[in-house]
Every structure is written in C-alpha cells, then in structure tokens.
N, C-alpha and C positions, 0 to 999 in steps of 0.2 A: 680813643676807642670808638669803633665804630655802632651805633646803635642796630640790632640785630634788623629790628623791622625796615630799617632804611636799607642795611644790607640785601633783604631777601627783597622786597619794591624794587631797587636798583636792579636785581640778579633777574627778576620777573621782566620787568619791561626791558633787559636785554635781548630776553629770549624770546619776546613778541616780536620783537625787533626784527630778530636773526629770522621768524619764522615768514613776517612779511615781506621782508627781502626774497628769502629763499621761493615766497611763492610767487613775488613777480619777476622773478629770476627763471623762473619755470615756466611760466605765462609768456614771457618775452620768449624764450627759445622756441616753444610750442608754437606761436604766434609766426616765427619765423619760416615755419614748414609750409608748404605751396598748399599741404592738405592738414591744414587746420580745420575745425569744427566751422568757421565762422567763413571761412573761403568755401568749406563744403556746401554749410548751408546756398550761401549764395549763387552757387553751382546747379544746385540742383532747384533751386527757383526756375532758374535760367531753362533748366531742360522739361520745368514742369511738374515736376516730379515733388510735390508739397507735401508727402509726409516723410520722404528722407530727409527735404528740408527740418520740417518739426526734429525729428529726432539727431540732425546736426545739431541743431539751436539749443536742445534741453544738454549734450553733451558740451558744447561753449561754455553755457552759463556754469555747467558743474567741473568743468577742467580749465576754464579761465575767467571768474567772474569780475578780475579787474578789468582786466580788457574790456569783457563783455560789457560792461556798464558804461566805459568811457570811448568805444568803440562805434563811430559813426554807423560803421555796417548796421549792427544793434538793431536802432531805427528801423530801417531801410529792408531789412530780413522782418522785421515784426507786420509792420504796416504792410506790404506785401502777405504775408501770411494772415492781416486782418485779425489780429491779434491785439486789437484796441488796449483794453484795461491793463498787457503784461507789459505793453510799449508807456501807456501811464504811469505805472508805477515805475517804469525803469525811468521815464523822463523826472519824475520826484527824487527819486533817490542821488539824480545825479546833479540834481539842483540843494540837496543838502550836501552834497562833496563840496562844489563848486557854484555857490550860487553869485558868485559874480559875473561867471561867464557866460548866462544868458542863453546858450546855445539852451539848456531845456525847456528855456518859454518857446524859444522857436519850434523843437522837439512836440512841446503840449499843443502850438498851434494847428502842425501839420495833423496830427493826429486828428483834433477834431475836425480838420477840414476832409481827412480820409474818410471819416466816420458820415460823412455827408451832411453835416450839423453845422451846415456855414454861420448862424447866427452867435452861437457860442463861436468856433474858429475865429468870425469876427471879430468879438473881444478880446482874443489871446491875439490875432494879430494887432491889435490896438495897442496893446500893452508892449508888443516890441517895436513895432511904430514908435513909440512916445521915448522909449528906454532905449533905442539905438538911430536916434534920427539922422545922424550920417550914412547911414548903412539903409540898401533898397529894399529885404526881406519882410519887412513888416507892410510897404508900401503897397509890395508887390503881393502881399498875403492878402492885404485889405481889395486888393483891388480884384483878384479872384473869388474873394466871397461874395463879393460885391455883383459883379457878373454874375455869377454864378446865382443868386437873388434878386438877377433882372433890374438891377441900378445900374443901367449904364453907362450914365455922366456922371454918378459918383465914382465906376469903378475908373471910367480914361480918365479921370482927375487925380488918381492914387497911381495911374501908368505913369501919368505924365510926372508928375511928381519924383517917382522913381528916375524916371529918364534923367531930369534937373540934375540928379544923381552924378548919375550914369548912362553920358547921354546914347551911349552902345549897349547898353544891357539886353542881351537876347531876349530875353525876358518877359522883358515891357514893352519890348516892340513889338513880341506875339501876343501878348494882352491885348495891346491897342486893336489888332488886323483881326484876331476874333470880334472883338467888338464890332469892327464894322461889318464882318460877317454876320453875323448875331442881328447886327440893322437893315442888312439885303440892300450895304452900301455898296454895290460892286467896283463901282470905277473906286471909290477912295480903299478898299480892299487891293484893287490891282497896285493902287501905287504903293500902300503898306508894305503888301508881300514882296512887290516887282523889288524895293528897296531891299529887304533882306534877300531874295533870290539873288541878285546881280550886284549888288555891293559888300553882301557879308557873304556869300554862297553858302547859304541854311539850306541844306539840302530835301526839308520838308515845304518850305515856302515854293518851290518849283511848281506842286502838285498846289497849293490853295492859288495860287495865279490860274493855273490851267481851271480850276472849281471857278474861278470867276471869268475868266472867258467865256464857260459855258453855259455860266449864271446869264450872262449875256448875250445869249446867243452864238458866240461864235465857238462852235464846239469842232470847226475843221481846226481852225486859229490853235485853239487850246491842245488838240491832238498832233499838232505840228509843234508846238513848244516844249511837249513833253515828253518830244523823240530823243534829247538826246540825253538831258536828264534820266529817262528810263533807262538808257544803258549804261550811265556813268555811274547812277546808283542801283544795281538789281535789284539790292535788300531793303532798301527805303516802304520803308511799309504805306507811307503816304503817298507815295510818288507810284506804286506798284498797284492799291488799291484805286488810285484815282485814275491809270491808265486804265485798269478793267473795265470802270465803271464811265470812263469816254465813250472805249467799245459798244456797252452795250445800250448807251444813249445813242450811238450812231447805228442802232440796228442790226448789229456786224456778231451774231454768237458767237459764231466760231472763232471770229479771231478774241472776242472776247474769254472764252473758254481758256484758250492758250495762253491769256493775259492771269485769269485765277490759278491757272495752276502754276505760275509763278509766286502767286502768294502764297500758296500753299505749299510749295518748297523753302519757301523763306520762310514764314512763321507758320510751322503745322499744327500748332495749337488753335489759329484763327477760325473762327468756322466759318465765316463767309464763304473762304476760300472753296469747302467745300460744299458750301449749300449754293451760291451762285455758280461757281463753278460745274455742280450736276444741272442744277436749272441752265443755263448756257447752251451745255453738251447733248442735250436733249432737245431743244428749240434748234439747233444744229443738224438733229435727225441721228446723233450718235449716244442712240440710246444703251449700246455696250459698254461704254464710256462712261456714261453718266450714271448708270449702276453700280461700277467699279471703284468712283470716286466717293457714292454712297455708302457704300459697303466699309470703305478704311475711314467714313468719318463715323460708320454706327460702333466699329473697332476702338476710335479713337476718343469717343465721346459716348462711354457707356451708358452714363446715368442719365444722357438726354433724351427727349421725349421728338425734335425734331427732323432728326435724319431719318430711323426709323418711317416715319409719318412721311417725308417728303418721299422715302423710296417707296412708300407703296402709290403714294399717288404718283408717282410719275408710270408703276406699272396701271394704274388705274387709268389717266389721262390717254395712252397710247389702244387702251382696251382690252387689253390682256389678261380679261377676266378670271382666271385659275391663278393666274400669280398673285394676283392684287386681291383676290382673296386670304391666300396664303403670308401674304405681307402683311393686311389688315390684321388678320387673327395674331398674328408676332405681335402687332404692335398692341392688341386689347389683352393679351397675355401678360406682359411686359411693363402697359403705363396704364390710367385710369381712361375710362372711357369717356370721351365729352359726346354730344349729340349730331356733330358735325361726323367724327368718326362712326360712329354708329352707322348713320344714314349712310354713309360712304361704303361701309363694309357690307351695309345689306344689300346695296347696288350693284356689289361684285356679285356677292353670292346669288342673287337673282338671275341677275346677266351670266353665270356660267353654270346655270340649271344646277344650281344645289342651295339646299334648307339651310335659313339663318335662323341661327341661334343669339338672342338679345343678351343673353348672359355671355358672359367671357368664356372663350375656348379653354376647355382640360385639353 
C-alpha cells in the first residue's frame, strides 16, 4: 500500500512537470512566430525606436522567460538598450542554470566592457582567457580592453595570440590595424587593412586603406581606390563616411554634400550626416538646401541642442539678421543659454535694429 505522502509528492512533481513542459511548449510555439516579443524588440532597435524596444523586452521576459534567459538575443537587446545591472542579473542567473557553459562569464565580460569599465572587463576577460584557452574570446576581450587603456604591446600581444588561434579571425586582424592606427603607423596600417580588403574582402577595410592613403598624403590615390568600393557597397557606413570625408579634405562641398546625403539615406539616425552635410550645402552657396537638411535633423533629433544652434548660425554667418534672430530666440527658449550664444544672439538683434533681451524669450 502506497504511503499517502509519497502518493501526493509523486502526484505534485507530476504536475510541475506537466506545467513546465506546457510552458516551454508554449514558449517554443510563440518563439516560432516572425513576431515574437524578442524579434520585435530587435526590430525596433533597428529602426531606433527604444521604447517599443523596452516594452517588447518587458513582454519577452513576462510571455517567455525560458527563452528569454537562455536566448543570445537577451544580451544583445539589453546592452543595446544600456540596461547594465538587468543584462547582470540575467547573465547570473543563467550561470546558476548552467554554469558549465561559461557563455555568462563571456555575457558579465561584455557587459562590463559596454559599461566603459575596461579595467574590471579586464578581469572578466581574464577569467575566460584562462577557462577557455582553446577558444579566441577572452584573448580578444583582453586585448580590446587593453587598447582601449592605451597598452598597446600588451593588447597586439592578446591579437596575436588569438590569431595562434585562428590565424583568420576577423577579429584580431581588426584589433592588430586599429592598433597601428592608434600609433599613426600608416604604411604598416595599409598593409594590415590592404590584407583584409583584397584577401578576405571586409568590406570596411576598403575605407581605413583609403584613411591611410590620406594619412599619407595621397588623398587623389585614396579617392581613386574607393571609387569602386563606394558603389559595390552604398550602405557601408565606413566606406560612405570616409568617401564624404575625402570630399571635403579635397575642398570639393558640393560633391561632398551629395556624398552626406548618402549617409544619410543609409543610416538616418547618424547626425553627421546631417550636420556636415548642411555645413557642405552651405560652403556650396546652397543655403536652401542646407536649411532643409537642418530642419528634418531638428525633426529627427528633438532633445538636441546641436542642430537647432548650427541652423541659426548658418542664418547668422550668411547675415540675415531677422532670421537669425528669430532662430537664436528658438534656440534660448528651448535649451540653456551658454555665453557664446548669448553674445551671438545679441549680435543679431543689434545688426537687425531691435532690443536684446538677456533673459530668455516668452
């Protein structure tokens, strides 16, 4: 006869059973949808949009928390969203599931290397250094902090290292060519990059060859090499930026102009795109242009203090004294006043025969 308490124990942890199935049974389907929580959030990183993100991320964690824990995205949606201590605590908890698999010492590294605290990341890249020495992630983590804390024969010594690895490791071979960026080695930079443009076809290395050409003087050289690169990649944001920025080393706005607003179709988020781009469009003489571009980044970038200020001074710089007061006053309404603006503001108002008020416009 069966003892009652063993019976209902038994009958108990069936039914925990049946309920954890059931819920990563549900989690797996869910998981299967193109629009899951965890694809949404990542979605709308993508488009910028950080507090749909947020509120995918809280619906993940509450409609799939196995996933969510054990799910690389996780990560990668936190750190992005700069969510330090909730990406911490998830990287613990998933080292008491699994703490053989190590992936959350890598998890706690990254973090603190996101966090900007390379000397702590240091240590946690140490510790998977030492615990995974077949494998390049800790080499490579060490040697980024390491640069990144102006050691630079300790960090090519952790590149290198890696490479022993894996002697192709993208990786480490962009470790190393920063590095001798970083030392204003330009010929050993050309051969770095030149190796991964033309033997791996890394489609960013195209653009840091063409930065070292230029480093060197030869910036027809560099703008010749990264003709054709520029149309095989539009989207390459290094390749795009450093065609702009040829341009307007070789004095040329205008074609410079037409080069940002290729960045700026590609990533509209960037603001260079359109803070050099109006500076360009203006030095151009097409100052309808360069206000137009202003105008969709004061649109695009509300809480900045930048665009605002560059549009009035470019109506300031040209002398158009009534607008560029009227821009001034927007921007003392809007952001805090420094003494550069001030003085700038009362120059309009002086120059367009009306009383400046040193307090902020009602």
């Amino acid at each position: 006869m069966m003892f009652g308490w063993w019976r209902d124990w038994r009958e108990r942890r069936a039914a925990l059973r049946g309920l954890t199935e059931l819920q990563s049974d549900e989690e797996g389907a869910l998981m299967m949808r193109t629009l899951n929580p965890l694809n949404m959030a990542k979605e709308s990183l993508d488009r910028g949009n950080e507090a749909e993100a947020v509120l995918q991320w809280e619906r993940a964690r509450v409609l799939m928390p196995n996933i969510s824990l054990t799910s690389p995205d996780s990560l990668e949606i936190l750190l992005e969203l700069r969510r330090y201590d909730e990406a911490e605590e998830l990287m613990r908890l998933r080292g008491q599931r699994s703490p053989r698999e190590y992936v959350y010492l890598i998890g706690l590294a990254r973090i603190a290397e996101a966090r900007g605290d390379n000397e702590e990341a240091l240590r946690r890249w140490v510790v998977v250094r030492d615990k995974l020495r077949d494998g390049g992630d800790g080499f490579l983590g060490c040697g980024r902090c390491l640069q990144a804390m102006g050691r630079l024969d300790e960090a090519e010594r952790q590149f290198g290292l890696a490479l022993r690895r894996a002697p192709g490791d993208l990786r480490a071979l962009v470790g190393r060519a920063l590095i001798s960026d970083r030392r204003r080695d330009w010929p050993r930079s050309l051969e770095r990059w030149g190796f991964m443009a033309e033997q791996i076809n890394y489609s960013p290395a195209y653009a840091f060859v063409a930065k070292a050409l230029a480093e060197l003087g030869r910036i027809e050289e560099a703008e010749e090499y990264l003709r054709q690169p520029s149309m095989l990649y539009p989207r390459d944001l290094e390749i795009i930026l450093t065609h702009a920025n040829l341009a307007q080393r070789r004095g040329d706005p205008g074609t410079a102009a037409e080069r940002w607003a290729r960045v700026r179709s590609a990533v509209p988020y960037f603001r260079a795109g359109y803070e050099e781009g109006a500076k360009c469009l203006a030095a151009a003489g097409h100052d309808t242009d360069a206000d137009a571009v202003l105008r969709a980044a004061i649109e695009r970038f509300p809480d900045e203090s930048w665009a605002p200020v560059l549009f009035a001074r470019l109506a300031h710089d040209r002398r158009d004294w009534r607008e560029a007061v009227a821009r001034w006053d927007a921007v003392r309404q809007r952001f805090s006043q420094d003494g550069e603006t001030l003085a700038l503001a009362a120059q309009a108002s002086r120059e367009a025969g009306l009383e400046f008020e040193a307090r902020s416009p009602q």
